[in-house]
DRENLO-724474 format. One record per residue: residue number from 0; residue in three letters; chain; x, y, z of N, C-alpha, C, O, CB in turn. Coordinates in steps of 0.05 Angstrom, whole numbers, plus 5000, padded with zeros to 4 digits. Glycine has a CB too. Layout:
<pts>
<pt NUM; Ala; A; <X; Y; Z>; <X; Y; Z>; <X; Y; Z>; <X; Y; Z>; <X; Y; Z>> ...
</pts>
This chain:
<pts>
<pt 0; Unk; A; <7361; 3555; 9322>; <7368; 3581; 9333>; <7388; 3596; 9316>; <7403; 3609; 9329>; <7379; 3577; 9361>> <pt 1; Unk; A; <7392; 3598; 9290>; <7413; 3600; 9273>; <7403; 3633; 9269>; <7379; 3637; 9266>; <7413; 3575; 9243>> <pt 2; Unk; A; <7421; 3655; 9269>; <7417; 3679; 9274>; <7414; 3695; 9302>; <7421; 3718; 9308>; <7401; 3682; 9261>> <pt 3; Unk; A; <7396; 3670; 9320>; <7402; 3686; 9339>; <7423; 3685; 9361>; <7433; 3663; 9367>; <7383; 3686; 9348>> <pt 4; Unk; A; <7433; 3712; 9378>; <7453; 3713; 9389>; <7451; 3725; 9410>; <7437; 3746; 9411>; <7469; 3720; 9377>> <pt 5; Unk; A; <7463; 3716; 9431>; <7451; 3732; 9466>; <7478; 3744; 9478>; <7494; 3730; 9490>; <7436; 3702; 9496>> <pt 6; Unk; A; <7481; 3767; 9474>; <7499; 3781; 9486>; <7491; 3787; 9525>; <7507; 3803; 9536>; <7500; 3811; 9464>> <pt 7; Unk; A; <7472; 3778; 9542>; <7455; 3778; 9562>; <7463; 3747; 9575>; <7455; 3737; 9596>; <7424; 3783; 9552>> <pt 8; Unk; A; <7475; 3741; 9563>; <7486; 3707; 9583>; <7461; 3699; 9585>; <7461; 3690; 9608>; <7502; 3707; 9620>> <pt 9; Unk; A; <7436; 3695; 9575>; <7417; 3680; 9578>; <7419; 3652; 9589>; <7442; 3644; 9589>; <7408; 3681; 9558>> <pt 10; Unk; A; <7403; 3637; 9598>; <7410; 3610; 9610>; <7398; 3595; 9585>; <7380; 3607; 9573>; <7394; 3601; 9644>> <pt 11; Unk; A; <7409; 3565; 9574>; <7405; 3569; 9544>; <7372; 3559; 9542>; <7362; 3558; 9520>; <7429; 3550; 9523>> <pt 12; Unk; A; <7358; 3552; 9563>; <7331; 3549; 9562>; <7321; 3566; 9559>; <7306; 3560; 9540>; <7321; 3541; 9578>> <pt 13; Unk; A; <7317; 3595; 9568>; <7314; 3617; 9563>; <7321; 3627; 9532>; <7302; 3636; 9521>; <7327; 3629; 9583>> <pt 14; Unk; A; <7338; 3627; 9521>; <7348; 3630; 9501>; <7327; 3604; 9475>; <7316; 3613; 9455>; <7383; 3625; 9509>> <pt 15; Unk; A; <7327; 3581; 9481>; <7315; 3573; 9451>; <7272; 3579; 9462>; <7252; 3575; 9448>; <7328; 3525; 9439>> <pt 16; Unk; A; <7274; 3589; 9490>; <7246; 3600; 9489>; <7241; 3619; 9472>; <7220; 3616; 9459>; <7237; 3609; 9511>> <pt 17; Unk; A; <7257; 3645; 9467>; <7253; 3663; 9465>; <7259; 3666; 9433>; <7250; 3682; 9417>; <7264; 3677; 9486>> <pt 18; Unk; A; <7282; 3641; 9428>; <7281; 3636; 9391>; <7260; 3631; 9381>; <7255; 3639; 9358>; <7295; 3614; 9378>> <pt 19; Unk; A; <7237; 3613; 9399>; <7216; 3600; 9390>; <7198; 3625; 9395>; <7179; 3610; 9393>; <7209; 3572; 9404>> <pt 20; Unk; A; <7192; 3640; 9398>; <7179; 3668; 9407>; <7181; 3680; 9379>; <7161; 3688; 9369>; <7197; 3686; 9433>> <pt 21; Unk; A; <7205; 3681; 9366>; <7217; 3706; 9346>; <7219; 3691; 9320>; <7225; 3703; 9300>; <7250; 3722; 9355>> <pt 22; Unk; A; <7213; 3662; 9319>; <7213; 3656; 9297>; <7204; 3661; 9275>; <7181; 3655; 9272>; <7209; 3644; 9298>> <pt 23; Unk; A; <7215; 3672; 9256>; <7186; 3675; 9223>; <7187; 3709; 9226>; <7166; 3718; 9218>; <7136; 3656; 9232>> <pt 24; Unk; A; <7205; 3731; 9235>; <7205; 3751; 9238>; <7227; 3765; 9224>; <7242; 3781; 9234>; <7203; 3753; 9261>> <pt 25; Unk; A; <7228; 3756; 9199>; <7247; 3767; 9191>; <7246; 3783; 9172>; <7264; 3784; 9156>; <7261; 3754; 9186>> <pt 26; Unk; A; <7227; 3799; 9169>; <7214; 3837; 9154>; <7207; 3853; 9173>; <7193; 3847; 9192>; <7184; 3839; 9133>> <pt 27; Unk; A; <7213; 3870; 9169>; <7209; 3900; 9186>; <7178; 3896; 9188>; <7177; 3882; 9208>; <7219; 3934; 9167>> <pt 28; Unk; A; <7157; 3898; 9181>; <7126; 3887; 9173>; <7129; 3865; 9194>; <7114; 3870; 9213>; <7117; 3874; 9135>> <pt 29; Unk; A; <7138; 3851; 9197>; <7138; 3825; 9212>; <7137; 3836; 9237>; <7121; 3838; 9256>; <7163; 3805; 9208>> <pt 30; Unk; A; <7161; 3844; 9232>; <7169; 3861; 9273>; <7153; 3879; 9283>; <7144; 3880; 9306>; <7198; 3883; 9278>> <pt 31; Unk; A; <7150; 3894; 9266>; <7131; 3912; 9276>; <7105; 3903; 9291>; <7095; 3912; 9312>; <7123; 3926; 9254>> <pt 32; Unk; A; <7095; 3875; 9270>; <7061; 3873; 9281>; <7071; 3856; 9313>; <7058; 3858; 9333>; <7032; 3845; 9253>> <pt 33; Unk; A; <7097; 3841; 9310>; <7098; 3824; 9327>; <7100; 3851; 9359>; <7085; 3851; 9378>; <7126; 3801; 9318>> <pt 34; Unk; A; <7114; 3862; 9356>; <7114; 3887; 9375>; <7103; 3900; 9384>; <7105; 3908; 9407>; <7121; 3902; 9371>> <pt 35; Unk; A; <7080; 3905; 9361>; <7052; 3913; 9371>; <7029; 3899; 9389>; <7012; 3908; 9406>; <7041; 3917; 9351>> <pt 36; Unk; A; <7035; 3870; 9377>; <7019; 3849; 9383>; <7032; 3837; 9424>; <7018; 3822; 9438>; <7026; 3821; 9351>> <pt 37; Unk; A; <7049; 3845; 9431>; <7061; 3841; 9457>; <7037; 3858; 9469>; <7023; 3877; 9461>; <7094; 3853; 9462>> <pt 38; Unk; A; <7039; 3836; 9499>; <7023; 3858; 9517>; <7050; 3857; 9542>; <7059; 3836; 9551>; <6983; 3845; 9529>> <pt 39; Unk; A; <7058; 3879; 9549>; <7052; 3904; 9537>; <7068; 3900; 9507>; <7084; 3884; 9498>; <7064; 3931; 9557>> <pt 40; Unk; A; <7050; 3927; 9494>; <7063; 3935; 9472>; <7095; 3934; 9465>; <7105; 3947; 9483>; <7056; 3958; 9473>> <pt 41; Unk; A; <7112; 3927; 9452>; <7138; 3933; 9450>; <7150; 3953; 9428>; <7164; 3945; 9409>; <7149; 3908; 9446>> <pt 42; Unk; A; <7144; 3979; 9430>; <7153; 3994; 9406>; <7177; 3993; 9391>; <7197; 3991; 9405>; <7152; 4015; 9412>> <pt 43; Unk; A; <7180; 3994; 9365>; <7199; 4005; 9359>; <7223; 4027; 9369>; <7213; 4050; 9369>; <7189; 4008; 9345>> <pt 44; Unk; A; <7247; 4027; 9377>; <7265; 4045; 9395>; <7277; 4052; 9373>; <7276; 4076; 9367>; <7283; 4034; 9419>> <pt 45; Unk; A; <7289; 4037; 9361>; <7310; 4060; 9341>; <7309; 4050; 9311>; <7285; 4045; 9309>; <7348; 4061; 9352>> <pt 46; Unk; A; <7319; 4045; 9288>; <7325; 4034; 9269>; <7345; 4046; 9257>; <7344; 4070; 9249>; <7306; 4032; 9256>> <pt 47; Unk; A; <7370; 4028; 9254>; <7391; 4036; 9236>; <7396; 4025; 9209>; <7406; 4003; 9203>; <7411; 4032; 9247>> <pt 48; Unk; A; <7389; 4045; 9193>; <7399; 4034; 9166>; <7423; 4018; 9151>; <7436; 4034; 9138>; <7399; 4050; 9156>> <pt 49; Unk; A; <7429; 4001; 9150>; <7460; 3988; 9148>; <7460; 3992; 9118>; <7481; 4002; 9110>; <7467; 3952; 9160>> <pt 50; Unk; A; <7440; 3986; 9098>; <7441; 3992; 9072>; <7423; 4000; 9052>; <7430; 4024; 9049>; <7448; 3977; 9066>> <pt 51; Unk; A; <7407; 3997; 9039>; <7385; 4008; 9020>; <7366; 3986; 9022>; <7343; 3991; 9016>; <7394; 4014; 8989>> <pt 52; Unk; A; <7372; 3966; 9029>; <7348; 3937; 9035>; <7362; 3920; 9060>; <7363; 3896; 9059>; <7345; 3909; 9001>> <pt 53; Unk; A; <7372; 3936; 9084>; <7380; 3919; 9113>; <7376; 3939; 9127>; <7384; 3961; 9118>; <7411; 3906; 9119>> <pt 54; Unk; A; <7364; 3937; 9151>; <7367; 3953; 9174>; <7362; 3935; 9202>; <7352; 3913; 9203>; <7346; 3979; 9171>> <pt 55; Unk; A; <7371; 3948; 9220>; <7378; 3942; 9246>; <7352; 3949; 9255>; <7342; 3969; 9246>; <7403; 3955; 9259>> <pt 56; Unk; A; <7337; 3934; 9276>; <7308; 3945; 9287>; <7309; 3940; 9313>; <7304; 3917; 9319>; <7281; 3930; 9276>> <pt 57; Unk; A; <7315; 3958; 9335>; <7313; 3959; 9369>; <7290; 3960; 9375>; <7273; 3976; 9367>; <7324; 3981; 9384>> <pt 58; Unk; A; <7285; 3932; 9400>; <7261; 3939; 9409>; <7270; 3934; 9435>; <7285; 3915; 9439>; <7235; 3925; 9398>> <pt 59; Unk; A; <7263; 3949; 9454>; <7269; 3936; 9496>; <7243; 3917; 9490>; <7222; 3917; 9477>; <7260; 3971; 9535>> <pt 60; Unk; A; <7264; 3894; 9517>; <7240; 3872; 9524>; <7238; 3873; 9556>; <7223; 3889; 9566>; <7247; 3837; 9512>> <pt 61; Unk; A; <7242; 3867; 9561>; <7255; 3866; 9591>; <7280; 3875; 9595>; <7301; 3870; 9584>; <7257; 3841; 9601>> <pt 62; Unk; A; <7273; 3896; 9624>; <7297; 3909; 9623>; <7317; 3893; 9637>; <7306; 3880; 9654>; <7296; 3936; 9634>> <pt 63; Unk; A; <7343; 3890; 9635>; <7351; 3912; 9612>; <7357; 3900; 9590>; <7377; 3908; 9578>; <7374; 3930; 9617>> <pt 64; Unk; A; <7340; 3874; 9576>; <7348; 3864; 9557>; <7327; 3878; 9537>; <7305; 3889; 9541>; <7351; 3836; 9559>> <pt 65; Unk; A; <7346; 3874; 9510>; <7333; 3889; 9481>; <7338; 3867; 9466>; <7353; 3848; 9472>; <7348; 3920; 9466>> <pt 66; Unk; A; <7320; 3871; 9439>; <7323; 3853; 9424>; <7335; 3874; 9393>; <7329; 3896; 9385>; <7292; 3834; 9424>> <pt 67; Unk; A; <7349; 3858; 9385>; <7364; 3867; 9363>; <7354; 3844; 9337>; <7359; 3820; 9336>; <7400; 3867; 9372>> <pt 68; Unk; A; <7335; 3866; 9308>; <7330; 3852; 9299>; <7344; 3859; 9270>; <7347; 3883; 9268>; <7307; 3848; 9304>> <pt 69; Unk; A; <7358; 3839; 9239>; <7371; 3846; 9224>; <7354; 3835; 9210>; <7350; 3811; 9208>; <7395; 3843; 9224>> <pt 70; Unk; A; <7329; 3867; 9187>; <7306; 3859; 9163>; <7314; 3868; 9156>; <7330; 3885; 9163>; <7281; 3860; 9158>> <pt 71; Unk; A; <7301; 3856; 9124>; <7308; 3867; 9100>; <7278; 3881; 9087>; <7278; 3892; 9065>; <7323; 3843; 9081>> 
</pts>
């Protein structure tokens, strides 16, 4: 579970489900198809650029939890 972090108090069963869910997602390309590939859909919400090859990628999952993703 190394990167991920639950600001949502998850119960920690919940939590290495949902690591095992997001595993191997670590390019924008990645996230995206994985987002798309949800039923429902999970769009892209925002993206913040942190540098010239990092950005921050919001997606809502359940409300009111979001997932916060850090690609390069």
């Amino acid at each position: 579970m190394s990167g991920l972090w639950s600001y949502a108090a998850l119960p920690p069963d919940d939590l290495r489900a949902l690591a095992a869910r997001l595993d191997g997602l670590g390019t924008l390309e990645r996230v995206l198809a994985w987002g798309a590939g949800q039923h429902p859909p999970r769009p892209i919400a925002g993206v913040v650029t942190q540098d010239e090859f990092t950005h921050d990628v919001l997606l809502p999952i359940e409300p009111p939890l979001w997932l916060v993703f850090d690609v390069t």
